[in-house]
Structures are given as structure tokens and as C-alpha cells.
N, C-alpha and C positions, 0 to 999 in steps of 0.2 A: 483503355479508357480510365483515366482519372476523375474519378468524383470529388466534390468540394460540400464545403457544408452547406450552401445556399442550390442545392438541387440542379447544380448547370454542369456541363462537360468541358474539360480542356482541352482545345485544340492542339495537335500534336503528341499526343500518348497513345503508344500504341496499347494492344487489348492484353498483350503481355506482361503490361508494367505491374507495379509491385508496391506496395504504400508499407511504409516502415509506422512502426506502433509505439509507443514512449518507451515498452520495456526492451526495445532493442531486435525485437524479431519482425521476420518479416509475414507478412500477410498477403495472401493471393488478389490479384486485381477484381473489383468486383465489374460486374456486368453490367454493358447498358440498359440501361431502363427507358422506357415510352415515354415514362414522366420528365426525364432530364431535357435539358433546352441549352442551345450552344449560349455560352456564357457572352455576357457583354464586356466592353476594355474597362468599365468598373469592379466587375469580378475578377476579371483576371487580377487586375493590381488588388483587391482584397486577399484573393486566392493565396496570390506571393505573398502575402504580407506574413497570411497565415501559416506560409511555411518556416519564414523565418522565427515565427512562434514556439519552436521547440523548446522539451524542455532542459537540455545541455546550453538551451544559449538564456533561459529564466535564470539557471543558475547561476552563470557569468554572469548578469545583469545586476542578481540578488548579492551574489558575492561581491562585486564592484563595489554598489551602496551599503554594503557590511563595513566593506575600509574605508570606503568615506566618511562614513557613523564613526569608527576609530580616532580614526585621524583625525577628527576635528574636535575628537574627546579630549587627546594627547597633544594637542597644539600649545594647549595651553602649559604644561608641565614642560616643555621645550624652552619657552622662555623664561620660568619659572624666578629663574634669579633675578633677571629684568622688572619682571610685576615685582619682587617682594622689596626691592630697591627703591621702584618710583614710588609706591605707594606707603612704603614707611612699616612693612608689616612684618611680625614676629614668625619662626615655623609653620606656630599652632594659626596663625591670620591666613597664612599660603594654602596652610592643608585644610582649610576650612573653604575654600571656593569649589574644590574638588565633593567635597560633602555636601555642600548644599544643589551642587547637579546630581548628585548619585541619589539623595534624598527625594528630589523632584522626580526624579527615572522610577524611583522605584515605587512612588505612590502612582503616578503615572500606570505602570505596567499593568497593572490587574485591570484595570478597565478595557485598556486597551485588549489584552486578554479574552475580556468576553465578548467585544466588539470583533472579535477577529474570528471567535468561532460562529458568528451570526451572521456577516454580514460582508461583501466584496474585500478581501484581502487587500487588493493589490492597491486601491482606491486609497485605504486607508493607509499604507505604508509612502506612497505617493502624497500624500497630506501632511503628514509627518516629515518627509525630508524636505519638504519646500518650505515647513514653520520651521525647522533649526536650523538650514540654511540662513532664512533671514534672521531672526534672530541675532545668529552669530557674526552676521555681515553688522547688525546694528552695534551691537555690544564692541566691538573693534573704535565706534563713532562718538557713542556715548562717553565709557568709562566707567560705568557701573556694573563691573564683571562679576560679583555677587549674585546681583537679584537677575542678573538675563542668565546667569548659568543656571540657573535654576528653570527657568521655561525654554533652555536650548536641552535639559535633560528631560521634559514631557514631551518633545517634539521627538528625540531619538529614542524614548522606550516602546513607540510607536513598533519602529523597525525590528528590534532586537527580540519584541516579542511575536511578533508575526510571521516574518519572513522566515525562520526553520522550519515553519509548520506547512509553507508552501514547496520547499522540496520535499518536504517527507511526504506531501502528496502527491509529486512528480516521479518518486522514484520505490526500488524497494529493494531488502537485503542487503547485499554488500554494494551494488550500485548508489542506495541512499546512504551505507557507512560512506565510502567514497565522497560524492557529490556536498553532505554534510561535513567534512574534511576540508575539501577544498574553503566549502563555507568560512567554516571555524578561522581557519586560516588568514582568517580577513581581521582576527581580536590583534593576535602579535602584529602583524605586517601592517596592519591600517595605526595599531598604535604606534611601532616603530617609525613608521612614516611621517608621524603625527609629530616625531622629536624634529625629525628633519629638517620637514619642511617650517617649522616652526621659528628652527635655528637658522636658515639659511634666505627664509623671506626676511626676518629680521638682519640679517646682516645684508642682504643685497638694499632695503630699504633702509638703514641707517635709522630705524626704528621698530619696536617689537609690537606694534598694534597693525601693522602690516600683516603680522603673521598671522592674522583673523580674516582675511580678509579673503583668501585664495580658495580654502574649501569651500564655502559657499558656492560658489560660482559651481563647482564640481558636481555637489549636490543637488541641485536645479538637475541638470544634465540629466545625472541619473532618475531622479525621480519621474523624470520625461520618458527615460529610455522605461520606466517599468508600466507606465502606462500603456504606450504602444504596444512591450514586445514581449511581458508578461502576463502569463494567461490564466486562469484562477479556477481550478483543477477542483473536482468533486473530493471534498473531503475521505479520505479513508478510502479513493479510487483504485488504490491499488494494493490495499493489503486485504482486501478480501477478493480475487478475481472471481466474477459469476456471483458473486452479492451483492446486495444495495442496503444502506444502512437508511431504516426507516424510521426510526425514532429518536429522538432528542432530548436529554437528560435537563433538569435545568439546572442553574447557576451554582444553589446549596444544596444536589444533590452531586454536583462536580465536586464540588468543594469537599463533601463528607468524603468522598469515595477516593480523592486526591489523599487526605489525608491518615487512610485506611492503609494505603500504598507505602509500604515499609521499604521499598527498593527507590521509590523516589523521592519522600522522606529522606532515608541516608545521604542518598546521591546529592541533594538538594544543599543539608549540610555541609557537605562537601567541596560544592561550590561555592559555597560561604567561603571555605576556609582557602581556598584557589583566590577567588576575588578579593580577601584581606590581604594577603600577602603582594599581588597583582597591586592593586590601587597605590598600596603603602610603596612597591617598587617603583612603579610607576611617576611618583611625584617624588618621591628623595632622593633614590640613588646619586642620579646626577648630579644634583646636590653635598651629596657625601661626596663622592669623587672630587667634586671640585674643591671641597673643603679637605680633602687630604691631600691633594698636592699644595694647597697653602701650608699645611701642616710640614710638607717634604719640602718648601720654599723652590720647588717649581714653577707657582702659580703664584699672584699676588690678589687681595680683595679688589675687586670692580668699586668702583666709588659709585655715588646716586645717579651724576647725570653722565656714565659711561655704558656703552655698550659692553654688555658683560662677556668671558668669554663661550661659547657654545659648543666647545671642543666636547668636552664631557656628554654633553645633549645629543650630537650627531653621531657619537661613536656607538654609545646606548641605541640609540633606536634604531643604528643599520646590525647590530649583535640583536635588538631583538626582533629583525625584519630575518635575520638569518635562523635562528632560534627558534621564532614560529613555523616557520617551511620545514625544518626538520622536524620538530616534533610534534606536527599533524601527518606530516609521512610516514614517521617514524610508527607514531601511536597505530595510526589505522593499519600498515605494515604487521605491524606486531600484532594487533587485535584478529587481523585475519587469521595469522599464522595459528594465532593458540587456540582460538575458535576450532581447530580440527582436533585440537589436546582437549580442550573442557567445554562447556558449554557457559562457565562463569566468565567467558576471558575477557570480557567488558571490565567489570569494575574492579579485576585482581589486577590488571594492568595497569588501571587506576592509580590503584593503592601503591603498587610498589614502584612506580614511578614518583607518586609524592614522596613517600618514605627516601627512597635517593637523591632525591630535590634538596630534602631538608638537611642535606650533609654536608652539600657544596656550598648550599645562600650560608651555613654555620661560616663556612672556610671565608667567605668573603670579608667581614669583619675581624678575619686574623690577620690575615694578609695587606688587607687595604693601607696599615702605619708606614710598611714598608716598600708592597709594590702594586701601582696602580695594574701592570701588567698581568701579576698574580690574578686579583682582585678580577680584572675582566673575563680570565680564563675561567674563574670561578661560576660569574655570571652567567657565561656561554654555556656551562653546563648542569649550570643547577636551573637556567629559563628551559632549556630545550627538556629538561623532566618535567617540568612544571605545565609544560603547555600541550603533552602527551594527551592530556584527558580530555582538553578541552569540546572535541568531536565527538569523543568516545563518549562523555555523559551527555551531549544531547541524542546522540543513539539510546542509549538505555532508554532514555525518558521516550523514546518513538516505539520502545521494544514493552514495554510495564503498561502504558496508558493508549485507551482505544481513542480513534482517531478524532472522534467530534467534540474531543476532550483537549485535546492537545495544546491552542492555542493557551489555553487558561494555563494547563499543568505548564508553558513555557514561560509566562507571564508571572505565574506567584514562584518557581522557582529563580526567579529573575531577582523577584521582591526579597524570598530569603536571603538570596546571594547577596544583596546590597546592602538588609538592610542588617544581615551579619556579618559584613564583609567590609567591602569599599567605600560603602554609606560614612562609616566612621573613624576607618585605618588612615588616612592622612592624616588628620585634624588632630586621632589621637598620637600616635607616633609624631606630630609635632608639637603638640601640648606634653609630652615626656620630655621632649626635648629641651623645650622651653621650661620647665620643671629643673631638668639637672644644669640649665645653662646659669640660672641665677646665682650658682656658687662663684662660679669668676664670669662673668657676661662678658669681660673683654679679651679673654685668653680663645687665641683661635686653637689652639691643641683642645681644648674643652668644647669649642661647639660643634667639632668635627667629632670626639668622643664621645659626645651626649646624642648626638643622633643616631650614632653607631650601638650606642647601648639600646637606643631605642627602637630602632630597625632589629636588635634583637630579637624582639617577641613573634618576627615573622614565621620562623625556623619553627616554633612549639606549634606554633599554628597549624604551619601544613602537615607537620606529625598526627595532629589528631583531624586533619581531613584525609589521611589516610587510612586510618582506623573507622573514619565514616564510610569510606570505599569497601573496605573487607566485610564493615557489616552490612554493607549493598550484597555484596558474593554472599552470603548466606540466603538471603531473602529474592532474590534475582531469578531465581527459576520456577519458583511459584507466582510470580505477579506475574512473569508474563506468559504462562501456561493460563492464570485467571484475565489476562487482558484478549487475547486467543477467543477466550471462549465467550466473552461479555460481547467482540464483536460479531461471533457468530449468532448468537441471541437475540440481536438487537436486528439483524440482517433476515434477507429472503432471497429467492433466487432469483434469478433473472428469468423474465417469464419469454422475451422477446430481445431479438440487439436489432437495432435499427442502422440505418448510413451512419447516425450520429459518431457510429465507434471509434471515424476518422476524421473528426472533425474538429472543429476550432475550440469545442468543451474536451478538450483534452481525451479525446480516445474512451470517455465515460459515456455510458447510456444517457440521455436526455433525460428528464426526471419528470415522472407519472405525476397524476396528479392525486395528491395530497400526501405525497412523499415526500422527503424533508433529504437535504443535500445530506 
């Protein structure tokens, strides 16, 4: 006899059958009850619905609108050379459209933040992908890519801050490293995707405001599928099994206690120094590339009213759709491993995966005068270090901070990372640019040089978000021995488990009253 969560029986289960539990084990069939009543064909089709509610298929859902978030970040950096042709604009004019989204996202995030540890997750992420969907479908009509980038980045800091916090409540230990992996895996591959299809809607449309036009459509989609088929899980359900967390801290008491938190603190930093480097790559490279084969007179300058060419754009973003699968494999792979060597192996893996990043991105501005080839082998292997952490440090922050915390801790780490990060690396690394171009403005050997000099400061960068990583491994195993024990504190036992444990509240007790999720 299969039970469901509206008290009816399914026809055809026998009394043998066996109900799977989110952590993967199985649980003995429960017993008919007096109380149950043969289901109606309403139920059943709710029934089914609810089975496809899992939560390996939330994550593929979440993941999915992760790289659509990406990709519709990086669309724009794909056509890059097109906008900064039609519209007439300097480096520092290009790298400033990228800034003022990252600046919208990241004033954005903290609200949403608190809204995410209060109130229906999935609602609110679902809200958020249908505003920068449209948004981004208008700004393709308008023309005014400034001021809509800017409200297509409060519509996506919706997502980025919310949705980790919904598997870390679907899963636990190395199931959620895992599952948070895959996630992560959606920054490189939704960005790289993002050159792509950027490059290649522009060229099948024989204009680059086409290439705004596609994710949209994607995003709707998803936002639909999360309504339906993701389910919005008791905070903190599974890292305390047989506890219920019954109290709720508030806003500036999260805040002080965030702050106190010297391993997320570090971590936080860190991400900063990942995200400057990230943004800055993100919007030049291709750029630089293309300008050093004018340099090698391979390529020639695209005029105003030409289709420029997107060679540089699509080779980038399928190296970094390759780059990111490897190094969230790689990373969580390797995190497992040393995890049996140390208990620090989060952020030391961190660390010395940046610290090796910064050796290869050096190589690439040696090499780029003379071989584009060089240059991208360089890339392939200084992206694939660089994107090692990217899982691993939202783990830590799942590992350091108790759960009814989390939304916020993902949100102002979001806001650090941007707004010492990506918030300001394009605009600045093209305003250096535009700084050393003024000596000869019209020599192409110099505005290929002066970018490169300026894409320099990426390399120091991630040096010292590696030295923020090692001083995470110092502090790392006291925050979460103290996060451990703050959710034991805050918890009581379970006095009674009701049907509910296999139900469409995610496998959680139902919540007594004057209990708090």
C-alpha cells in the first residue's frame, strides 16, 4: 500500500512496496490505515505529479536556470565588438555595461537574501526569471543596453542568491558537494554558452540584437518548469536528522554573527578575487585575441557597418564550456579525495588551485604576440584551475553557517564578490586601457598591447584570493564545529513523525504550531 500525502491509497501497490526517502535509502512500506480512502483520478494525477517532484530532478531544474542566468549574462560579451562598433564606444564605454548589471545584481542580492530566508523560495526565483527574461527580450527592441542591464541584473540576483540554498536543503554531505557541483557547473558552461550562442544567432541573423532575443524564450520555460516541479523543502531538513529548528534569528543579528564568521569572511574575499578575474576575462579576452591576430595580420579591423568576426567568441566559450565540466569534476573529485587526508581539504584545494591558475593566465600574455595557439592552451589550463573552487566555496559556506542563515550568508557573499570583483574589473581594465591607448590611438600593435598590459593585474589578483583561501584553512574547522553546535541549540527533538515524512513537504515533519520552518 502506497500512501500519498492527501490521506488516499493507490491502486495497484502491493503491501510490499517500499517508498525511497530524498537521502537515498529505503524505508519500509507503511500500513493501511481505516482513515485512508481509495483515491480519486484527481489524486492520482496530483499523486504522479508528486513523484516527479524529486529532489535529483529540483536540481536539474535549478541547474538548467543556473545556465540560462549565465548565458544570458555572457550574450552580451559574445557580441562585444559589434556593440562597441555600432555604438561608437571606447574599452572603458564597453566594460562599463557589464558594471552597471553586476552593480544592479549586487545591490539586488541582500534583499533578496532576506526574502529567501522568510518566505516561498521557489516563488520568488520563478519571479525573478520571468523579469529578466523580459527585460532582456525588450532591450534587444529598445537600444538602450545601459539602463535595461541594469534591471536584467536585479531580476537575475533573484536566482543566484536563492537557488543554492534550495539544494543545500535537498541534500547532505558529499551528495550535496555533488549535486552543488553539478550546480556550479552551470557559471562556466551557461557563460560559455553565452559566447556562443551570441556569436552564432548573430551570424545566422545577419544582425547582433538577435542575439538577445533567444534566451528569453528559455527562461520563461524554466521558470515554469520550477514552479511546477520544484518543491520548497524545510530549511535545515536535513542537516539536523530528528531535529526541528525552532527559532529564527533576525536580519542584524544574521548580520553580526555573518560577520564574526572568519572562514566565510576569507572565503567571501576570495570570491571577490575569482569574480575580478572572471568578469575582466569574460568581457576582453576575446577581444585581445582578436586584436592580436590583427597584430600577426591574420585578421583584419571589422568596419562600423560590418558583421564582425566571432571566430575568437565561439572558440572562448566552447574552451570555457570545456573548462568548467572539468574543473567542477575535477575540484569536487579532488575535495573528496583529500577529505580522507585532512579535514581542511575545502579551502586548501582552494587555494592551490588559484595559486596555479595565476601562472598559466601570466603565460597567456607572453605568448599571445606570437601564437594564438599557445595563448588558448594557456587558457584551457589556467580556466580549468580557476573554476575548481567554484562549488567547493559554496560548500564551505553550507559547512560554517546554520541553515536559516544561509540564504542571506549566499546573498552578501554574492554582494562582496561583485562589488570587489566583477562589479568594477571590466570598466577598470578598459579605462587602463583606454589610459595607455592615448599615446598612439591609431597603432593596432598598441591597442592590442595596452589591453594586455591591462588584463595584467588579473594574475596579482588571483594570487592573493589564494592567500584568502589558506586563511579560510586556518579558521575552517572552528566555524563549523561552532555552526554544529548553534544548530543543535536552536533545535529539539522530534516528539512524533507523522505520514507527512513521505510527502510532497519533502520527506520533513509538518510544522507544529508556533514553530518556525
Amino acid at each position: 500500500m502506497c500512501v500519498e500525502s492527501d490521506g488516499c491509497e493507490i491502486e495497484g501497490c502491493s503491501s510490499s512496496d517500499e517508498v525511497r526517502t530524498l537521502s537515498g535509502s529505503m524505508s519500509p512500506a507503511l500500513k493501511s490505515s481505516p482513515d485512508l480512502h481509495p483515491c480519486k483520478p484527481g489524486h492520482k494525477f496530483r499523486a504522479a505529479l508528486l513523484r516527479c517532484r524529486s529532489p535529483a530532478a529540483a536540481a536539474g531544474i535549478l541547474t538548467f536556470g543556473n545556465i540560462l542566468n549565465y548565458m544570458d549574462r555572457y550574450t552580451v560579451a559574445g557580441v562585444v565588438q559589434d556593440i562597441q562598433k555600432h555604438f561608437d564606444k571606447t574599452d572603458s564605454g564597453v566594460g562599463l555595461l557589464q558594471t552597471v548589471f553586476i552593480c544592479s545584481f549586487m545591490v539586488a542580492a541582500p534583499i533578496f537574501g532576506y526574502l529567501g530566508d522568510r518566505f516561498n523560495r521557489k516563488v520568488i526565483l520563478s519571479c525573478g526569471i520571468f523579469f529578466w527574461s523580459t527585460v532582456t527580450l525588450m532591450s534587444s527592441f529598445i537600444g538602450k543596453e545601459v539602463r535595461l542591464s541594469g534591471l536584467v541584473g536585479i531580476g537575475e540576483s533573484s536566482y543566484s542568491s536563492i537557488s543554492p540554498t534550495i539544494i543545500g536543503d535537498l541534500f547532505t554531505n558529499n551528495s550535496r558537494t555533488m549535486m552543488l557541483s553539478v550546480f556550479y557547473l552551470a557559471i562556466p558552461l551557461g557563460s560559455g554558452l553565452g559566447y556562443i550562442l551570441g556569436s552564432s544567432a548573430k551570424v545566422a541573423a545577419g544582425d547582433w540584437h538577435w542575439a538577445l532575443r533567444v534566451s528569453p524564450m528559455l527562461g520563461i520555460t524554466a521558470g515554469t518548469l520550477i514552479l511546477v516541479f520544484v518543491p520548497e523543502p524545510k530549511r535545515g531538513c536535513f542537516d539536523q536528522m530528528g531535529v526541528r529548528i525552532r527559532t529564527r534569528t533576525s536580519w542584524c543579528c544574521d548580520m553580526k554573527a555573518l560577520a564574526k564568521n572568519r572562514s566565510y569572511v576569507f572565503s567571501s574575499l576570495a570570491s571577490a578575487a575569482v569574480s575580478f578575474a572572471t568578469g575582466a576575462f569574460g568581457m576582453w579576452i576575446p577581444l585581445y585575441l582578436t586584436r592580436a591576430q590583427e597584430v600577426q595580420k591574420t585578421a583584419v579591423p571589422c568596419g562600423k557597418n560590418q558583421i564582425c568576426n566571432s571566430t575568437d567568441s565561439m572558440i572562448f566559450g566552447a574552451i570555457t564550456c570545456v573548462t568548467g565540466l572539468l574543473g567542477v569534476v575535477i575540484g569536487a573529485a579532488t575535495t573528496r579525495l583529500c577529505r580522507q587526508k585532512t579535514e581542511r581539504a575545502d579551502p586548501l584545494v582552494c587555494a592551490v588551485s588559484m595559486l596555479g591558475s595565476a601562472i598559466f593566465i601570466c603565460l597567456i600574455f607572453v605568448v599571445a604576440k606570437k601564437s594564438i595557439v599557445g595563448a588558448y592552451v594557456c587558457i584551457f589550463v589556467g580556466e580549468t584551475l580557476l573554476f575548481l573552487n567554484w562549488a567547493i566555496t559554496a560548500d564551505i559556506l553550507m559547512f560554517v553557517v546554520i541553515p536559516t542563515r544561509r540564504s542571506t550568508a549566499v546573498a552578501f557573499q554574492g554582494f562582496t564578490s561583485h562589488l570587489l570583483g566583477d562589479a568594477g574589473s571590466p570598466y577598470l581594465i578598459g579605462l587602463i586601457s583606454d589610459g595607455l591607448q592615448k599615446r598612439y590611438a591609431t597603432s593596432t600593435l598598441w591597442k592590442f598591447l595596452s589591453l594586455g598590459y591591462a588584463l595584467m593585474l588579473c594574475p596579482f589578483i588571483i594570487v592573493l584570493g589564494g592567500m584568502f583561501f589558506l586563511a579560510t584553512a586556518l579558521f575552517f574547522l572552528d566555524d563549523k564545529e561552532k555552526a554544529e553546535k548553534q544548530s543543535k541549540a536552536k533545535s529539539k527533538p522530534f516528539q512524533k513523525v507523522n505520514i507527512s515524512f513521505v510527502n510532497k513537504r519533502l520527506l520533513c515533519p509538518t510544522r507544529n504550531k508556533g514553530t518556525e520552518e
